[in-house]
C-alpha positions as CSV (number, residue, x, y, z in Angstrom):
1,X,-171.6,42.2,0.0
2,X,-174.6,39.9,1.4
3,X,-178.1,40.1,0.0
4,X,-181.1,38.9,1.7
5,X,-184.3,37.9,0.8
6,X,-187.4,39.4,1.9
7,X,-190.5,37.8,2.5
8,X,-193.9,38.9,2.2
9,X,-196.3,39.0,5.2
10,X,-198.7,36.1,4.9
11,X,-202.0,38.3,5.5
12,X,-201.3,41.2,2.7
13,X,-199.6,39.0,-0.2
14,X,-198.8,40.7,-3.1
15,X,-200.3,40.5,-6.4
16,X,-197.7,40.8,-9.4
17,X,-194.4,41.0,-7.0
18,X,-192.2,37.4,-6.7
19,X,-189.7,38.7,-4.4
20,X,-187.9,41.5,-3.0
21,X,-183.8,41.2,-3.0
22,X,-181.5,43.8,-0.8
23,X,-177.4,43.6,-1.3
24,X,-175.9,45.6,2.0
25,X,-172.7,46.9,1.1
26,X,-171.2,48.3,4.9
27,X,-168.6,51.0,4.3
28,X,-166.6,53.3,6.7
29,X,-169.2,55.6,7.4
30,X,-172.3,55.2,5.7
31,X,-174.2,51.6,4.2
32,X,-175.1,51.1,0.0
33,X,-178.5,49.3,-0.3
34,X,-179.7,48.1,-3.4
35,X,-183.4,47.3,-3.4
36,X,-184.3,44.8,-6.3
37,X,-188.5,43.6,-6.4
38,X,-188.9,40.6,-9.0
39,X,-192.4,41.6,-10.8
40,X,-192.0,45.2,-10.5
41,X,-194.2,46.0,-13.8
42,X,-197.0,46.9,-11.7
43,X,-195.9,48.7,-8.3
44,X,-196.8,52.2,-7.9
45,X,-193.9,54.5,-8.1
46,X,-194.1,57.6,-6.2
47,X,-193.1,60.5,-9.0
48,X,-189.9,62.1,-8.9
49,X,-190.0,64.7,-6.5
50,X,-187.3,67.2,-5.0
51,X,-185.1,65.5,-2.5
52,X,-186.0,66.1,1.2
53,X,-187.3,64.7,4.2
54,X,-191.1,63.9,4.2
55,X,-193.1,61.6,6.8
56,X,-195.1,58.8,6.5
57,X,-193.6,57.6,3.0
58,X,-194.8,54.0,4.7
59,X,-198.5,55.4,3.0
60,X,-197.1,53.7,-0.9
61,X,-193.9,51.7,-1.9
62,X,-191.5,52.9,0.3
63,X,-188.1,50.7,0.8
64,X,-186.6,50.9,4.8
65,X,-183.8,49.7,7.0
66,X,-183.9,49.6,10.9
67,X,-181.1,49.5,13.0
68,X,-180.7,48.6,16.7
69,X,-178.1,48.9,19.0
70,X,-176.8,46.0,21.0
71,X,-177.8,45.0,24.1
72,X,-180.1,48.2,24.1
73,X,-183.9,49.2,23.3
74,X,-183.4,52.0,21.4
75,X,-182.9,51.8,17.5
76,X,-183.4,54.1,14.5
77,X,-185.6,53.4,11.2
78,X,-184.8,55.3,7.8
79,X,-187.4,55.4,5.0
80,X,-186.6,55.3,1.2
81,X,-189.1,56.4,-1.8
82,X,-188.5,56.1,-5.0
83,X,-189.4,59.5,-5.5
84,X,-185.7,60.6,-3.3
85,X,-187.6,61.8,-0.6
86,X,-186.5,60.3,2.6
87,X,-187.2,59.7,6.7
88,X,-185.2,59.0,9.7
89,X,-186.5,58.4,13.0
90,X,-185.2,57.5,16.4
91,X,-186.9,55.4,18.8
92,X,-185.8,55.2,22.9
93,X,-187.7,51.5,22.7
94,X,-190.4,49.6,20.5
95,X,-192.3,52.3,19.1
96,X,-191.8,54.9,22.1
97,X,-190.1,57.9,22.4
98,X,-190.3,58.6,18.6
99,X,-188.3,61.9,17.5
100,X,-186.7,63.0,14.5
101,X,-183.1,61.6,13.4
102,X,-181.0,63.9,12.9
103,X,-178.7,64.0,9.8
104,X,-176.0,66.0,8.3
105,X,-176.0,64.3,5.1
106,X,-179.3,62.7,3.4
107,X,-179.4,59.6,2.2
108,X,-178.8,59.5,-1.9
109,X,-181.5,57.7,-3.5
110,X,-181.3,56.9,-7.0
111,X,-184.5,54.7,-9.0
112,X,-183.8,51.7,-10.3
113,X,-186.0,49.9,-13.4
114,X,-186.6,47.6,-10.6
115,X,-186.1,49.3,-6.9
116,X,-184.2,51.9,-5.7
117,X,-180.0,52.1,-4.8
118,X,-179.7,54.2,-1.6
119,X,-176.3,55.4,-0.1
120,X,-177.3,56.3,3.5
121,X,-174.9,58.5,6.1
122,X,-174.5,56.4,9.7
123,X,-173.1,59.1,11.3
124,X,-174.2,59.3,15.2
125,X,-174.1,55.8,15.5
126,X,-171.6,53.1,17.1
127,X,-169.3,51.8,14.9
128,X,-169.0,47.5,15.0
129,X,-171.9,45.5,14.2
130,X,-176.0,46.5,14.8
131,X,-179.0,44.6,14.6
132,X,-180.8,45.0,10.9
133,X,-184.0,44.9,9.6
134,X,-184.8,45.5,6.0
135,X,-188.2,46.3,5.1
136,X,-190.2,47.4,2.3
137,X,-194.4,48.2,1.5
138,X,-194.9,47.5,-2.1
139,X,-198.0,49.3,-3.2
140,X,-199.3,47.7,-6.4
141,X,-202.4,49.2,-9.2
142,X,-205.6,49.2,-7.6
143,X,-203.9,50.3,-4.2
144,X,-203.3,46.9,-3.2
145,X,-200.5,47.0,-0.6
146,X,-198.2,44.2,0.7
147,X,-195.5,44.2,3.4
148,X,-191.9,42.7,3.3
149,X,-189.5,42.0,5.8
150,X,-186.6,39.5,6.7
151,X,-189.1,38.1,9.3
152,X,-192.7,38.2,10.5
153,X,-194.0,38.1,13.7
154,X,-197.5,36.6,14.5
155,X,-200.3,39.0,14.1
156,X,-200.3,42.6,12.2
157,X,-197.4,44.0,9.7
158,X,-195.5,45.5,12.7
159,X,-191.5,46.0,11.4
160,X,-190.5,47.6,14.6
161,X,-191.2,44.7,16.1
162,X,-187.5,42.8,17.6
163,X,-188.9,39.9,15.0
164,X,-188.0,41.9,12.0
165,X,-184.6,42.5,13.2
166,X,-182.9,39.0,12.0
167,X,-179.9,40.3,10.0
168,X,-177.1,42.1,11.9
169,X,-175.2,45.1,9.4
170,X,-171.3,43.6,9.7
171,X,-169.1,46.4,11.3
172,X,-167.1,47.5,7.8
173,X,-164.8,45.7,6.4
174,X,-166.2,42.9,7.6
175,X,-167.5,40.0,5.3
């Protein structure tokens, strides 16, 4: 199971949080992530709210994994909140042709002292390999808000952007 390291966009650092950790477990049909934020005393959590698909989680701490298709444009983006509620979009290029992503099962989300373990469905997508990004916005006290990412590109906090996607999410059973 590898775990990667996320790193903090240099414009919107946080304030009490030394790091965000994310073990990727790939399994036959779905992917366990495990979210872990060093200095997690002062993030905001979300509450605990019903499980169910809700938009723009991105607003407070909100933990999220991209995938992307080989060779292709189009790629999908799942949101995780603390709270269990969830997203799931599909995207026919960079930030075009946004639309729902459909899924028969939602992701299982489960708070952690110090992040969030998710179990989320792949169904719909190709088996082998995809390109990953991992992601988070940490919302600390006082609304401060910083951004998290395997990679940065110049300019704005922009996670669709093919920067962010520097991991690839090993077809299963592969190391």
């Amino acid at each position: 199971m590898p775990t990667f390291s996320l790193v903090p966009h240099p414009d919107h650092p946080p304030l009490s949080v030394r790091g965000i950790e994310v073990d990727v477990w790939a399994r036959a049909d779905d992917v366990l992530l495990t979210y872990r934020v060093a200095g997690a005393e002062k993030v905001v959590v979300p509450a605990w709210s019903t499980p169910s698909r809700v938009d723009e989680l991105w607003r407070t701490t909100c933990f999220e994994l991209f995938l992307q298709f080989d060779d292709e444009q189009r790629y999908v983006e799942f949101n995780f909140s603390p709270s269990t509620r969830w997203a799931a979009y599909a995207f026919d290029d960079y930030r075009d042709g946004m639309a729902p992503f459909e899924r028969d099962v939602a992701p299982h989300i489960e708070r952690l002292p110090t992040g969030v373990e998710v179990d989320c469905d792949l169904g719909g997508l190709p088996h082998g390999e995809l390109r990953m990004a991992l992601t988070a916005v940490i919302e600390e006290a006082g609304g401060v808000r910083s951004f998290w990412s395997l990679a940065h590109p110049p300019g704005a906090p922009d996670f669709h952007h093919p920067a962010c996607f520097a991991a690839r999410l090993p077809a299963p059973g592969l190391p």
